[in-house]
N, C-alpha and C positions, 0 to 999 in steps of 0.2 A: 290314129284311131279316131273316129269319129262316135261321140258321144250324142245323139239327137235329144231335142226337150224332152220326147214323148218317152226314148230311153231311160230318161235321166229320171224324172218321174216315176215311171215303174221302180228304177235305183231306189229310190229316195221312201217310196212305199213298205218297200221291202223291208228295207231297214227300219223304220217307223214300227210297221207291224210286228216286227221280233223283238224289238230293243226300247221303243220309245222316244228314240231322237229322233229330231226334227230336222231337217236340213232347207233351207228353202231356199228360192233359185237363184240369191246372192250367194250362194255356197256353191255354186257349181264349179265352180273350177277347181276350190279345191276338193270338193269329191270327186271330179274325173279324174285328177291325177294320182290319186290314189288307188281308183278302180283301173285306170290304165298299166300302173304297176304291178298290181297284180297278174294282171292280164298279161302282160308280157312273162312276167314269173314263169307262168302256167303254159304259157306261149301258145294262147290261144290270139287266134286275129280277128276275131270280132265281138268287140262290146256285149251285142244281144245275144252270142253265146253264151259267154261269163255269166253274162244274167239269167241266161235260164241253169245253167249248170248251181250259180249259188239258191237258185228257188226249188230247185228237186233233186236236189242229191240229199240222200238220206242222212251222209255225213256231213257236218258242218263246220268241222276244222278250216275248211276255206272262209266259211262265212266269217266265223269266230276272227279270223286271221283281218280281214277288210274292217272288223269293228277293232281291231288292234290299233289298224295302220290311222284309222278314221276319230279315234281319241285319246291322242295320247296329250297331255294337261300339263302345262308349267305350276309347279308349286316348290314350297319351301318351307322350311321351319318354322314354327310359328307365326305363321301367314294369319294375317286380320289379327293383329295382335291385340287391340281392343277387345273384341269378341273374345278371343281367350282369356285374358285378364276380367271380364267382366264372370267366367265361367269358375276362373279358378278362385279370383277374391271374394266375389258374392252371392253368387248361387251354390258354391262347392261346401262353403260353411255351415249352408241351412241344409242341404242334405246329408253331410256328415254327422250333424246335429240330432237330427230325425233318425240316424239309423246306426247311433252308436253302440247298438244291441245285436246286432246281426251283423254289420261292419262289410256289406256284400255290394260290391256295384259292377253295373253291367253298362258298356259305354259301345256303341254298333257306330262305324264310322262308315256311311254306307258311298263311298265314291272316292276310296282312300288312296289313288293313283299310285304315284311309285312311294309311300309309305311315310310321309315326311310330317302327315297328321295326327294316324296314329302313335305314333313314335313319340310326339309334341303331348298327347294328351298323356300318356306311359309316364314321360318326366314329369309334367305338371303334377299328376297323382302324387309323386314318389315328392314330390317337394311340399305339396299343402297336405296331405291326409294326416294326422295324426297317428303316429306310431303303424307308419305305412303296411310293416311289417305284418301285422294281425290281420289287415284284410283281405276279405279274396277279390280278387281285381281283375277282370273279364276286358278284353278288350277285341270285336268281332273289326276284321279292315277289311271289307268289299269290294270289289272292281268288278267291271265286266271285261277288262281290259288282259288278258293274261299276262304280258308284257312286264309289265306294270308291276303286276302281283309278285312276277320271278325278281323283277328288284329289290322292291320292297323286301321280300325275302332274303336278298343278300345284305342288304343295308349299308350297302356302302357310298358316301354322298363324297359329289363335288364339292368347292368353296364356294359355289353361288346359292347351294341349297343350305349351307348353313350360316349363310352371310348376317340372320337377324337372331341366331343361337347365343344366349348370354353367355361373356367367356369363361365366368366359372363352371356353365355346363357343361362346356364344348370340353371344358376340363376331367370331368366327373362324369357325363354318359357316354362318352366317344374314347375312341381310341383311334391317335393318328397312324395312318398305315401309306407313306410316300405322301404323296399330296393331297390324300382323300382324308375319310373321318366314318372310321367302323361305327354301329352303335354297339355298344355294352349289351350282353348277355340280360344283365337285368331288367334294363328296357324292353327287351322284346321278350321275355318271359311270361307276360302274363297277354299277349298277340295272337291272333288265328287270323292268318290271311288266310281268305276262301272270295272265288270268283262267283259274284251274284250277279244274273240280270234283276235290273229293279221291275223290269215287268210280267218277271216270271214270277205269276199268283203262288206256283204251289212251292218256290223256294222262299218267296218272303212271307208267305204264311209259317213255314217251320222257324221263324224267328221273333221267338218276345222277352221279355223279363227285362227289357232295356229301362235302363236310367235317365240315362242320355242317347240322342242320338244326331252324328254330326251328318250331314248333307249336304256339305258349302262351294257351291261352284259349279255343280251338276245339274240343276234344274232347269236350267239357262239354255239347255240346250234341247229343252222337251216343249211340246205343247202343252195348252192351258186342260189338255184331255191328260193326257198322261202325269199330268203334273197333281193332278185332282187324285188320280189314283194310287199315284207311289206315296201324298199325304197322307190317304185312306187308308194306306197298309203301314205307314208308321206309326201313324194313331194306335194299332191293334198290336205292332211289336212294343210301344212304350208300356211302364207301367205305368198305373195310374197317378197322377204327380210327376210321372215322366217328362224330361225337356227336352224340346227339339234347336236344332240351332241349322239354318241355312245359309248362303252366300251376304252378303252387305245387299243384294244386287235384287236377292228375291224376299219375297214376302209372304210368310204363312199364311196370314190373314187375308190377303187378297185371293189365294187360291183353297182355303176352307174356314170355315165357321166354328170346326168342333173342338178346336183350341184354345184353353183360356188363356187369354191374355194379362199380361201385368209388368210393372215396371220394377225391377230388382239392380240395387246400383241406380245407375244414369242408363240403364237400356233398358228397351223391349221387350220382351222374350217372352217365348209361346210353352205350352205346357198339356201334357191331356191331365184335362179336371181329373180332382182325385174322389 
C-alpha cells in the first residue's frame, strides 16, 4: 500500500484534530504501518479509503482502535523514582498536615497506560498516610488508549514491570500467580479507570477537586498548542494548592505561567496558587 506525503498529512491532521498528538514526518513509518494494518484488517486496499472512511463514519470504534494500535507506552512501577520519592517524602507530609481535618485526597493520573502508576501511587498512600485507614482516597487512572485501560483493569504484570517494585511490596501488594504478579484487592480499591481524551473540553471540564495530578510521559507527544491547553484544563481540575507533576522530559513552566513555582525537598515542582 502506498502511503503518499499529502496522504500522510491529512493522517496525521486528523489525528491532531481529535486527540492532540502530534506525529511529524520522522514518524511516518511508523504511523504507516499501523495505519496499513489496520487497513488490511478491514481489508480495504486503499489508504485514502481508510482515510475518508476513519473522517465520516459516524462510529468511531475504528478511529478509537488506530489511537489504540498508535500509543501503546512502556512503563513500570515506580518509574522516575526520584519524582515519587520527592512526592511521597516531601510534598505528602505538608498536605497531610494541612488536611488532617477532613483527611480527603483526590490524585487524577491523567495518561495512566496499562495501570502501573496508578497502582505505584495506591501503595505509596497506603505506606506514608498516617492511619491510612480514616481517609477517603480517590484515585481517577485516564487513557485514551482502551487497550490499556482493559489491562490495567486486570492487573496482572510481568517481571520486567515490577522489576524496580521493593521486595517487601512485591510481598505485601501482589499476589504471585505462575510467573506473573496480581495486585491486591486493596490497592485497587480506592482506582477508577475511565477512558479520557485530554482534548475533549467537555470530559475534562467534568473533572476537579484534584490534589494532585500525574501527567508524566504524555505531553511529549503533543504540540506547544495542545500542550498550552491540556495545562489550562489541569489548572481548573486542580484544587487550589493543587500539585501537578509531568515527565523529567517536560516542563510546566515553559508551557504556562499560571503555576507557582517553588522548591520543596531538592525539586521543583509546580502548583496552582492557593
Amino acid at each position: 500500500m502506498i502511503l503518499s506525503d499529502e496522504l500522510f498529512d491529512k493522517f496525521i491532521k486528523l489525528i491532531y484534530k481529535r486527540t492532540g498528538i502530534y506525529y511529524e514526518y520522522n514518524k511516518k513509518y511508523f504511523v504507516q504501518k499501523r495505519i496499513e494494518k489496520r487497513a488490511e484488517i478491514l481489508e480495504i486496499d486503499r489508504l485514502s479509503e481508510y482515510y475518508i472512511m476513519l473522517k465520516f463514519s459516524e462510529d468511531t470504534s475504528e478511529f478509537d482502535q488506530l489511537v489504540n494500535d498508535l500509543t501503546v507506552n512502556e512503563t513500570y512501577f515506580f518509574r522516575d523514582f526520584p519524582q515519587l520519592r520527592n512526592f511521597a517524602e516531601d510534598i505528602l507530609p505538608l498536605f497531610e498536615k494541612e488536611n488532617e481535618s477532613k483527611k480527603k485526597i483526590k490524585i487524577w493520573c491523567a495518561a495512566c497506560s496499562t495501570g502501573e502508576e496508578p497502582y505505584t501511587l495506591s501503595i505509596i498512600l497506603q505506606e506514608m498516610l498516617d492511619k491510612y485507614e480514616k481517609w477517603e482516597v480517590q484515585i481517577l487512572a485516564s487513557d485514551i488508549n482502551t487497550e490499556v485501560l482493559q489491562y490495567a483493569r486486570i492487573g496482572l504484570y510481568e517481571n520486567r514491570s515490577v522489576k524496580d517494585v521493593p521486595p517487601e511490596y512485591l510481598k505485601k501488594y501482589f499476589t504471585r500467580r505462575h510467573d506473573k504478579h496480581l495486585i491486591n484487592l486493596n490497592v485497587r480499591k480506592p482506582i477508577t479507570f475511565k477512558r479520557i481524551n485530554l482534548m475533549d473540553e467537555n470530559a475534562m471540564a467534568n473533572i476537579n477537586g484534584c490534589d494532585f495530578i500525574f501527567c508524566r510521559n504524555c505531553l511529549i507527544y503533543f504540540d506547544d498548542e495542545s500542550r498550552k491547553n491540556v495545562l489550562s484544563n489541569f489548572y481548573e481540575a486542580l484544587n487550589p494548592g493543587g500539585f501537578i507533576f509531568l515527565g523529567h522530559s517536560e516542563s510546566v513552566g515553559r508551557i504556562s505561567s499560571a503555576y507557582k513555582v517553588q522548591r520543596i525537598g531538592d525539586t521543583i515542582v509546580y502548583s496552582r496558587p492557593k
